[in-house]
NUSE-496012 format. One line per 3 residues: number of its first residue (from 1); their letters; for each residue x, y, z of N, C-alpha, C. Coordinates in nm, 2 decimals, decimal comma. Example, Ala and Ser with C-alpha at 12.3 -4.5 7.8 and 13.67 -1.06 7.14 Angstrom:
1) as) 1,32:-0,57:0,78:1,23:-0,45:0,78:1,32:-0,33:0,78; 1,28:-0,22:0,71:1,37:-0,11:0,71:1,29:0,00:0,79
//
This chain:
1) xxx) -6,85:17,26:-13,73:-6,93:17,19:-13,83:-6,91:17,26:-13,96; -6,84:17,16:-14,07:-6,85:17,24:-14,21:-6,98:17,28:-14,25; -6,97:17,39:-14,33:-7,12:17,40:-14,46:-7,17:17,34:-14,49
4) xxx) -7,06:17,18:-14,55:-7,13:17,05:-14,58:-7,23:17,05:-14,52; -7,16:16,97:-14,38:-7,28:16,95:-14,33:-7,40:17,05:-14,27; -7,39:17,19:-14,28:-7,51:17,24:-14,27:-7,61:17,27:-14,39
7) xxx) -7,61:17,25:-14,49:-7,62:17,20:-14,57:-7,75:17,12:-14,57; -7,67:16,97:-14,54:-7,75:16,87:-14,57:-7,82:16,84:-14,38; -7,82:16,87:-14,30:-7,83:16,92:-14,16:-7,89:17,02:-14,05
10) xxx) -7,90:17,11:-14,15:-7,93:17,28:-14,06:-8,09:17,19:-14,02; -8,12:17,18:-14,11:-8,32:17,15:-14,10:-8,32:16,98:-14,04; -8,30:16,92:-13,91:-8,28:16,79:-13,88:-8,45:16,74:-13,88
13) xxx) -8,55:16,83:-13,90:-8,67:16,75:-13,88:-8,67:16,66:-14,04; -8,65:16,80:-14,13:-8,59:16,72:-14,29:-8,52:16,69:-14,32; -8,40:16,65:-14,27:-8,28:16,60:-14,27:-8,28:16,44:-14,37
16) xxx) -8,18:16,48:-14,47:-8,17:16,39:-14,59:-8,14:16,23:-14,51; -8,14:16,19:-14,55:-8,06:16,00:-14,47:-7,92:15,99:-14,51; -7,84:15,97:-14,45:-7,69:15,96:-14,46:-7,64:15,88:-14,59
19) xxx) -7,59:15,93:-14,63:-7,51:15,86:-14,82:-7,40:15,74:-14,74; -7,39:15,68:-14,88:-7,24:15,58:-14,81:-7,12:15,65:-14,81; -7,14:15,80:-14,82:-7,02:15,85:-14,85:-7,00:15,90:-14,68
22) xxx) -7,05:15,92:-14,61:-7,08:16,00:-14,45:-6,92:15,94:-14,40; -6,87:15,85:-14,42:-6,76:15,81:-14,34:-6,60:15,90:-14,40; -6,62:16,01:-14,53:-6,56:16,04:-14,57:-6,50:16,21:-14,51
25) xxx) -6,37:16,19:-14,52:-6,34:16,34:-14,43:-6,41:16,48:-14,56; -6,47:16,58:-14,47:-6,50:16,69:-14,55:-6,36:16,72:-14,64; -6,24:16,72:-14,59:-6,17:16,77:-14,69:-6,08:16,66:-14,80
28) xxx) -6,18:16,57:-14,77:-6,09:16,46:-14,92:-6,14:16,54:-15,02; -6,05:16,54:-15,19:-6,12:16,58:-15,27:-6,23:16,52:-15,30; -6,26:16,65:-15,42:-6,46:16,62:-15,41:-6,48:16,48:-15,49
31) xxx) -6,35:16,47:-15,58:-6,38:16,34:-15,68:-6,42:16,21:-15,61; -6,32:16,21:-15,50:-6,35:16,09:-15,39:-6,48:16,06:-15,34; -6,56:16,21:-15,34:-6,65:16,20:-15,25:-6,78:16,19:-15,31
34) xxx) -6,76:16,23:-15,46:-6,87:16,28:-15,53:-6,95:16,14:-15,57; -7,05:16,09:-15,61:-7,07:15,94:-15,61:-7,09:15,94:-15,79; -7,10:15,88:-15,88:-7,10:15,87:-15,98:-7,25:15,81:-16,04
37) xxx) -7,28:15,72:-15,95:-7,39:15,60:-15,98:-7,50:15,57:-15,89; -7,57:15,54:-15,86:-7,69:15,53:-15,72:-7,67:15,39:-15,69; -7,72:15,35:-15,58:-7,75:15,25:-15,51:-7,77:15,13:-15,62
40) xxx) -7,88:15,15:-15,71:-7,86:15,07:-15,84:-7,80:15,06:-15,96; -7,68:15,12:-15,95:-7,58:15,11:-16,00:-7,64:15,22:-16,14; -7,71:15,32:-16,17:-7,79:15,37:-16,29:-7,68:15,56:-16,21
43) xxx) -7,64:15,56:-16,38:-7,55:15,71:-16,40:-7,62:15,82:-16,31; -7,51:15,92:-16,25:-7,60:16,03:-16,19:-7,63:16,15:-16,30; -7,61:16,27:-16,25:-7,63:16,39:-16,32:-7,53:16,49:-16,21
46) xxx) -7,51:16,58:-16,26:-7,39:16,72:-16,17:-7,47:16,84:-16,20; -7,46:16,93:-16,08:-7,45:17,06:-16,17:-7,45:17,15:-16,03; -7,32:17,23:-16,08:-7,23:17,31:-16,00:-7,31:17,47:-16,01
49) xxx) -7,35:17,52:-15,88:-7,34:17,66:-15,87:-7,23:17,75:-15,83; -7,22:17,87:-15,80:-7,15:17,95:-15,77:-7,25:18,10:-15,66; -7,15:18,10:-15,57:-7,28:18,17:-15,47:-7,14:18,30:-15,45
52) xxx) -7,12:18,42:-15,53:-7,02:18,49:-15,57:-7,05:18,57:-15,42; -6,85:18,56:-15,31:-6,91:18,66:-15,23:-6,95:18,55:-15,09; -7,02:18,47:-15,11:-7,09:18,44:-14,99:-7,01:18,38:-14,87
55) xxx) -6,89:18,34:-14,84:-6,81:18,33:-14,78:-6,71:18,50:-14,67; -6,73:18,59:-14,78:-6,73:18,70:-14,69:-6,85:18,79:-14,62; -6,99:18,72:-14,66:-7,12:18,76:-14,55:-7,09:18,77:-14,45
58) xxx) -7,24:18,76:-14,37:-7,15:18,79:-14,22:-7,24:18,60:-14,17; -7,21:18,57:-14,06:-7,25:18,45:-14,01:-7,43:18,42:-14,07; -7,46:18,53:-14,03:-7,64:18,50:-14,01:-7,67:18,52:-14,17
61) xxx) -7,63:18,57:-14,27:-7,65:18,57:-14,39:-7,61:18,43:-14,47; -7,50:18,40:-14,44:-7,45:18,29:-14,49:-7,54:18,16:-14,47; -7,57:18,18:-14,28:-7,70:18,08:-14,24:-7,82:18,06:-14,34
64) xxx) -7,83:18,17:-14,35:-7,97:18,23:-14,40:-7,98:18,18:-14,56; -7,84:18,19:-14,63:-7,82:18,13:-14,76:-7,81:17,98:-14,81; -7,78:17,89:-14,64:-7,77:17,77:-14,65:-7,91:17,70:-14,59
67) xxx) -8,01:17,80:-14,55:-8,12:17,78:-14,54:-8,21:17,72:-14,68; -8,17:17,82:-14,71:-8,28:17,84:-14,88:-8,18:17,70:-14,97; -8,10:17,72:-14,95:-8,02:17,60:-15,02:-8,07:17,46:-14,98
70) xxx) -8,08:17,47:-14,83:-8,12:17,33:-14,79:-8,28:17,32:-14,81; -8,35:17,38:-14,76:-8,52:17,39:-14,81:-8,48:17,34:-14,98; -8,48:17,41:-15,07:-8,48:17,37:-15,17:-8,42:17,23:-15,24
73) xxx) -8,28:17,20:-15,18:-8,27:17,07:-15,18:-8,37:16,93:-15,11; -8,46:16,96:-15,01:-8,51:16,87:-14,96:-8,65:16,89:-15,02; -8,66:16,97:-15,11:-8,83:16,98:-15,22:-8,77:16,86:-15,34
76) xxx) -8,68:16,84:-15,32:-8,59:16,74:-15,43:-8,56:16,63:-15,37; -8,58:16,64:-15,30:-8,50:16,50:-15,20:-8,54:16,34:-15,27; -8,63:16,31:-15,31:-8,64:16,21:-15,40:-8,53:16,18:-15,50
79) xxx) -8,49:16,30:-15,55:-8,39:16,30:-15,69:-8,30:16,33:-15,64; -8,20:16,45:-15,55:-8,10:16,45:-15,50:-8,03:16,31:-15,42; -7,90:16,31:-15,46:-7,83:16,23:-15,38:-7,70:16,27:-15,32
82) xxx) -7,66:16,35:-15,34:-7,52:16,40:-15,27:-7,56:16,58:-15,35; -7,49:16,69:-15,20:-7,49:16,76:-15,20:-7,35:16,82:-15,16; -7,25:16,90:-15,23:-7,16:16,96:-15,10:-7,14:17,10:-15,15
85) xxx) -7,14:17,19:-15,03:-7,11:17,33:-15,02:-6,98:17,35:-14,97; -6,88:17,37:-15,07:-6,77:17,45:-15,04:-6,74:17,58:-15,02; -6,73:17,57:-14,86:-6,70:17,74:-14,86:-6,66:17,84:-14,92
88) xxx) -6,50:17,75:-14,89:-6,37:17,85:-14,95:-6,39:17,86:-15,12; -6,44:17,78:-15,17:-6,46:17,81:-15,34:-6,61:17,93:-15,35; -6,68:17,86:-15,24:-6,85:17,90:-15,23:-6,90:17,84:-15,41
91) xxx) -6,91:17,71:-15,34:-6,92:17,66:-15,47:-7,05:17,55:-15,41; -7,16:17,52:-15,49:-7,23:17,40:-15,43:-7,22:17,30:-15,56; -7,22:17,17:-15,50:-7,25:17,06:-15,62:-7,29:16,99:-15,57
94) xxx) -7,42:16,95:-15,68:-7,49:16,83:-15,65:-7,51:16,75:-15,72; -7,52:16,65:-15,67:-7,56:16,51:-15,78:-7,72:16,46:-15,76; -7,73:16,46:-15,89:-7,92:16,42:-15,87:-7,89:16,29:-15,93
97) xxx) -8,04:16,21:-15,95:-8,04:16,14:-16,04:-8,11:16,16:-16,17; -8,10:16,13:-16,25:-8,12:16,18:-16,41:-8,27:16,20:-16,39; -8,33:16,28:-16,47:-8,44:16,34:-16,49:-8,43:16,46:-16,60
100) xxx) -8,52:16,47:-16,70:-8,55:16,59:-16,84:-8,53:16,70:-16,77; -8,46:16,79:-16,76:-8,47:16,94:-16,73:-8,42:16,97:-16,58; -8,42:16,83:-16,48:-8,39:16,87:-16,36:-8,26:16,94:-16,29
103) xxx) -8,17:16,94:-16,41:-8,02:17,00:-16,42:-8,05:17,17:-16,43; -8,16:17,22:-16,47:-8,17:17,35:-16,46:-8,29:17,36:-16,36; -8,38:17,28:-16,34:-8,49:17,30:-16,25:-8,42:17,30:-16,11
106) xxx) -8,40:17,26:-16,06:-8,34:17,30:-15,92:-8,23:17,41:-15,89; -8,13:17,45:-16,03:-8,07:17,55:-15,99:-8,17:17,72:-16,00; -8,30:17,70:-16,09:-8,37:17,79:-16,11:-8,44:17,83:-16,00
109) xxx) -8,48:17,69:-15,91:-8,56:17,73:-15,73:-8,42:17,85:-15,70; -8,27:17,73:-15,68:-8,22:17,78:-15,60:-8,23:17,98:-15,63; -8,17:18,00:-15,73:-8,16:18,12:-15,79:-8,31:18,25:-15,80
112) xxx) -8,38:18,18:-15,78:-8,49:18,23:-15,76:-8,48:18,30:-15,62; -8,48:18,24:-15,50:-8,41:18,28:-15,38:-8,32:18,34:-15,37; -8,17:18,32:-15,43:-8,07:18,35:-15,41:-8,05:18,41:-15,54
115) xxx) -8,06:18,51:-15,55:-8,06:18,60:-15,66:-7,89:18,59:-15,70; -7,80:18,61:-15,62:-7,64:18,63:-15,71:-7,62:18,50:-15,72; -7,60:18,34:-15,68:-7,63:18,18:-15,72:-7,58:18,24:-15,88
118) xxx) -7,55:18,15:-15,94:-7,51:18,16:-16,11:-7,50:17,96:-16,10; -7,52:17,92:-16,18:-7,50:17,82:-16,26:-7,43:17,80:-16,36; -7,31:17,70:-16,29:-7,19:17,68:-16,40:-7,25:17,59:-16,46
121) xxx) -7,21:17,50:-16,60:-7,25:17,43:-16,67:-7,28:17,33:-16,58; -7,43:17,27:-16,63:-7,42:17,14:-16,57:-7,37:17,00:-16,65; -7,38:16,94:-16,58:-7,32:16,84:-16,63:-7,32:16,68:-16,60
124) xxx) -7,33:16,60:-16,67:-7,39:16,49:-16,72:-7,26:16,39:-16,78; -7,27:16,29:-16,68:-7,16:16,17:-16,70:-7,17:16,07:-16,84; -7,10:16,05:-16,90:-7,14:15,93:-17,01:-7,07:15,81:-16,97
//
């Protein structure tokens, strides 16, 4: 099982509802996979972390990191719509949908937890 999907997974009592993207191989690129627009066709939002390191943890840390990752994503789960954690980069990106401030409000939970997490620019489609 990828990160992806533990990720969006580890926690199956909270477990998010499947995107229309689920039929997509984890390793298509991300552009393929990334969704642009919601269900109602209305712009998303992006915003990439960086989790420096966490791919050389050991098993149970890394678990433990995509714990707090996924708890926190499902406090959002109304606004989240696509999530993916790349190992090999150790990179997460999510797509929410638009909301004032929620482009740093969710990377600030995350980081709060995960103290080394950094936030690359977020970023916002036109």
């Amino acid at each position: 099982m990828s990160a992806s999907s533990l990720v969006l997974k580890s926690l199956e009592s909270t477990a998010l509802k499947p995107s229309a993207f689920a039929g997509l191989q984890p390793d298509e690129p991300l552009w393929k996979r990334v969704p642009s627009r919601d269900d109602a066709g209305h712009l998303l939002s992006d915003f990439r972390m960086i989790f420096p390191g966490l791919r050389q943890k050991s098993g149970i840390r890394q678990q433990h990191t995509l714990r707090i990752i996924n708890a926190v994503l499902h406090h959002y789960g109304s606004w989240v719509v696509f999530a993916d954690l790349n190992m090999r980069m150790n990179l997460l990106w999510v797509s929410i949908r638009p909301r004032p401030g929620l482009t740093l409000e969710i990377p600030a939970a995350i980081k709060t937890l995960v103290p080394e997490a950094l936030l690359l620019a977020p970023y916002w489609r036109r």
